[in-house]
N, C-alpha and C positions, 0 to 999 in steps of 0.2 A: 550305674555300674561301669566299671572302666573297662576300656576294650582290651582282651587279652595280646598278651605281647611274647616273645622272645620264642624258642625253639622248642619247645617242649608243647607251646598252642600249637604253633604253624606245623611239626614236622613230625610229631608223636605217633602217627599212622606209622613211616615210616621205619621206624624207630625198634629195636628188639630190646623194650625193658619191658620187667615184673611189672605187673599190677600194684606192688604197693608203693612202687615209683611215685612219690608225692609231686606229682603234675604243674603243680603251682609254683613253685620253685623257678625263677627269674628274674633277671636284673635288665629285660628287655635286649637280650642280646641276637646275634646274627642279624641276617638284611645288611650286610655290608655292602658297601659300593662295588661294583666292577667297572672299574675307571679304564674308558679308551684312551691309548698314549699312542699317538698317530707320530707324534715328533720322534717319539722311541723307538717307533718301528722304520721312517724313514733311517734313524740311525743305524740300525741292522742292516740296510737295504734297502727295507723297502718293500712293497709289493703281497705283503700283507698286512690281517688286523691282528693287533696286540692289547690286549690287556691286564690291569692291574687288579684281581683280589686282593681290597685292602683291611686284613681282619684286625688291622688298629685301631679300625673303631670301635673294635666291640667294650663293652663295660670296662675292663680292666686294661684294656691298649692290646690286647693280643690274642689269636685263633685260641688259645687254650678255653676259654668261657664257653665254649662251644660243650668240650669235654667235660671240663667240670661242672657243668647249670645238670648236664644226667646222674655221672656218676655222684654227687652229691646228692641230689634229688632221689636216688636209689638208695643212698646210705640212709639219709632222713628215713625212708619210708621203711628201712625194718628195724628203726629202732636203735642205729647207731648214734652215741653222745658227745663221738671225737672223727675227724678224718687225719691222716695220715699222709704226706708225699715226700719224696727228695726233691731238689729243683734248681735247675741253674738261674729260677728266679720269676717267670712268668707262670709256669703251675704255680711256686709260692704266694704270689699274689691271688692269681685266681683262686685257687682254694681256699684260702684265706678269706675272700669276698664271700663267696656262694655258702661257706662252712659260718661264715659271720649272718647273711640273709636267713638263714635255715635256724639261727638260734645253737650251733654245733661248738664244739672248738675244733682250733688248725692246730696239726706242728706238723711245722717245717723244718726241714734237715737238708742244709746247702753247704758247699764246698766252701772252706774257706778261702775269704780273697778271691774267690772265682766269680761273684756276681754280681751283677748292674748293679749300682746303687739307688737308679731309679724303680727296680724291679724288689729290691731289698727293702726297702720304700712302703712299695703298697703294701705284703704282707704285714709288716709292722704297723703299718694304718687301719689295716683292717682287725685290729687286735690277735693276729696268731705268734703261737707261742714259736719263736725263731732258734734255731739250735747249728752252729757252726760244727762241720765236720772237717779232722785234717783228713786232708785228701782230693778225691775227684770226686765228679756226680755218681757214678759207679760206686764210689763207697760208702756213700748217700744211700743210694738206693738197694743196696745189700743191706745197709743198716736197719731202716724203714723196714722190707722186708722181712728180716729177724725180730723187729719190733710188733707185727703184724700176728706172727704166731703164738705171739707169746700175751698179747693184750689186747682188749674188744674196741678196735681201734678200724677205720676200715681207710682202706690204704686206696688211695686214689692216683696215683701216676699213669701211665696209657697201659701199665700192662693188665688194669681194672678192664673189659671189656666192653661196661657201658661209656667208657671216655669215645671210644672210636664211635660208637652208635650215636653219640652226639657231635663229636668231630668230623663223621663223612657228610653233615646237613649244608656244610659248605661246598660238596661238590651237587649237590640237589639246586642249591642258589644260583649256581653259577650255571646251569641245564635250563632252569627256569628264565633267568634272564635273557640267554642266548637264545632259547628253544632247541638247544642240541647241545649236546657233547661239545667242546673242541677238540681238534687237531690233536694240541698238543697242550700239555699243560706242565708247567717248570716250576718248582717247589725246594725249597730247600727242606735237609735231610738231616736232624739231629738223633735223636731217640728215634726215630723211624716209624713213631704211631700215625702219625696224619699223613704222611704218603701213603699209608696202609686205610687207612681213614679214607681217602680221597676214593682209593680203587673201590672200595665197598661202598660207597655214597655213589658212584658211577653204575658199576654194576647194576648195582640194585635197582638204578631209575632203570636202566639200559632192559633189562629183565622185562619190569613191567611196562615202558613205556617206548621200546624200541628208540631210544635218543641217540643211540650210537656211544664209543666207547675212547676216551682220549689216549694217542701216546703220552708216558711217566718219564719228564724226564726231573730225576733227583738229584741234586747238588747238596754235598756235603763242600765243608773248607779242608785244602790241604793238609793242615795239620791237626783234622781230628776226621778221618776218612774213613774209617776201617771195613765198609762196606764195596770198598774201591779197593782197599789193601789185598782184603778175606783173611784181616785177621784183628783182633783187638787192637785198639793201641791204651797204653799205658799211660802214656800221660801227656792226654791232647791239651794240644796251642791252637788255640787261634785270636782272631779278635773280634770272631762273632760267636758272645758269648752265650747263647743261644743255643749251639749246635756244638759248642765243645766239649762232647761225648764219646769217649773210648770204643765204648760196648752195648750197640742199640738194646734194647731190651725189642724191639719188633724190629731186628734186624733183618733174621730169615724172613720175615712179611714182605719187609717192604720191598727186596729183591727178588721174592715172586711176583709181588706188584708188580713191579716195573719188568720182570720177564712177558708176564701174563698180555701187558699193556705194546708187546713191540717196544716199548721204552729202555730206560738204561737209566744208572746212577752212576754220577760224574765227581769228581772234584774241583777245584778253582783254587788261587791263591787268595790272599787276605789282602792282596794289592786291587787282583779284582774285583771282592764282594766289593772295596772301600768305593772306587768306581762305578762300578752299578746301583752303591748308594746315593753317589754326588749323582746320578743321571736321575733318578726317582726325582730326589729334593729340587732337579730344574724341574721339574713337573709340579710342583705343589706337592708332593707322595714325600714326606718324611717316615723315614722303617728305622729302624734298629737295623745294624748290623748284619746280623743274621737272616731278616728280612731279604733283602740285595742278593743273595746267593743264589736264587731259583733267576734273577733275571741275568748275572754274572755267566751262571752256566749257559743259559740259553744265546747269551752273544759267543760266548765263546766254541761252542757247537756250531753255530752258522759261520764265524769266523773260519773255522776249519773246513768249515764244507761236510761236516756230519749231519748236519740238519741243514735241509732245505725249505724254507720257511713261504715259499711262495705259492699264495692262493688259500693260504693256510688263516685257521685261526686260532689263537695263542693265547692262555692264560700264563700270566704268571701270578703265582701265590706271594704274597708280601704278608708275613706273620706276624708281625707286632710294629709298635710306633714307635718312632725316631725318640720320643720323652722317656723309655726302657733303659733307654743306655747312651746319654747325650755327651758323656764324655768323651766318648770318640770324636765327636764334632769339635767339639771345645779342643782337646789336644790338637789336633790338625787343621783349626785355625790359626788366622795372622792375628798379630796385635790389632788391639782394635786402638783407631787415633783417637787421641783425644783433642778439643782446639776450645779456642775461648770461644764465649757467646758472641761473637761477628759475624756476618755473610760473606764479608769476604773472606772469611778461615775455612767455611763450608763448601763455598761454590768450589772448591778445586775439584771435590769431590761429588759434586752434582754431574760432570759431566764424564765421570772418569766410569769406563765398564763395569768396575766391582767396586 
């Protein structure tokens, strides 16, 4: 018999689903790395430990398989024959997999032109029915929504409530591995279900197991903020397509989170996630875009002198892989040389820094 895997063995105690929650239901996900970046932290300063949750490994490249191995596994178990999301492209995928494992159908309803191609990708590979909406993620998930009341369909985005009961198991890993709470924990902030996710996967240990409890601090991108604004925005930009969301659907959550937590949610420019991209990649850490944002905020908070990072210990959450959305890389690369097959056309370049 094969040894059980994924988050539904390991964290089910924890966990507030029904009993008909078909259990079995996995793609061997969570146990992601929490990678020390010592050079990252000298770059801040210094003077404390930093590290990287890196949820690209999981199954599908990003934290969402977390969410959807429950809420899927939930839907299975009363009898549902379809799952339902909007998505800027990582739920698309994810659901798309778990709703494909389970024997289910997906549809997916995304923005047009709004999402990765590598995230556009998976859903299509995992055979879910893909449905372009004009619009934002917002009119996505009104649509979905409207679709939901009207057909035996069950709609799986984080405002489903078993998504978070499988999305806070990353803050249980991160407790386990440390053997406490951290300090502080940096996360970027799109839809706003996994900073709400994180606090109730805290919590909850903190409850039963006195671990202590971290400051939230949430970075959304300048130009799709609206939890920094306090008010919708209408038609968010940015260039981490991830988090380019108008109107959180656990927007009120996650600003009690981070009330609750002493913490704060912040903004960054799209100059900065792109920087705190290029500083992951000198670590080996390729994220996606949006990824970069929880570490963006967190230098630029110490930078200011809002956060005092010393003696402290620091997660940052890093959401999906650099393969999600590798167009960004490519666009802001240089040509690449081309030379004949000679060593000496090559050596210039053996000893040149980049």
């Amino acid at each position: 018999m094969e040894p059980a895997c994924g988050l539904l063995a390991r964290y089910r105690e924890w966990m507030d689903l029904p009993p008909h929650t078909r259990d079995q239901l996995t793609l061997c996900e969570g146990n992601t790395p929490l990678i020390p970046v010592p050079r990252l932290a000298e770059r801040l300063g210094g003077g404390f430990d930093l590290y990287v949750k890196y949820e690209g490994l999981n199954p599908t490249g990003s934290f969402k398989d977390r969410g959807l191995v429950a809420a899927v596994a939930e839907a299975w178990g009363r009898g549902a024959q379809a799952v339902i999301c909007a998505s800027t492209g990582n739920t698309a995928a994810s659901a798309a997999a778990y709703a494909a494992r389970a024997g289910l159908k997906a549809v997916v309803v995304v923005p047009q032109g709004k999402v990765a191609l590598g995230k556009l990708a998976g859903a299509l590979a995992y055979h879910a029915r893909v449905v372009q909406v004009q619009g934002s993620f917002d009119h996505a998930l009104d649509l979905v929504r409207q679709a939901v009341e009207r057909h035996p369909i069950a709609l799986v985005n984080s405002i489903n409530p078993y998504r978070l009961e499988g999305q806070q198991t990353a803050a249980f890993e991160i407790v386990d591995a440390l053997g406490r709470a951290p300090d502080w924990l940096a996360i970027p902030v799109g839809n706003a279900g996994n900073i709400t996710a994180y606090w109730m996967g805290f919590t909850r240990y903190h409850r039963a197991k006195n671990t202590g409890l971290p400051r939230l601090l949430g970075v959304q991108a300048q130009g799709a903020a609206p939890l920094v604004l306090g008010h919708p925005v209408e038609k968010p930009e940015t260039v981490a397509t991830a988090i380019r969301i108008g109107n959180p659907a656990r927007g009120q959550e996650a600003l009690q989170a981070a009330r609750e937590s002493g913490g704060r949610i912040i903004a960054v420019p799209d100059a900065a996630i792109l920087e705190a991209q290029s500083w992951l990649a000198e670590e080996g850490i390729w994220v996606e875009p949006a990824s970069a944002a929880g570490l963006a905020g967190l230098a630029a908070e110490i930078r200011q002198g809002r956060l005092d990072p010393q003696g402290k210990t620091i997660v940052v959450v890093c959401t999906g892989h650099g393969l999600k959305d590798p167009d960004i890389v490519l666009q802001h690369a240089d040509a690449l040389p081309t030379i004949e097959p000679k060593l000496a056309h090559l050596e210039p370049y053996l000893t040149a820094d980049r």
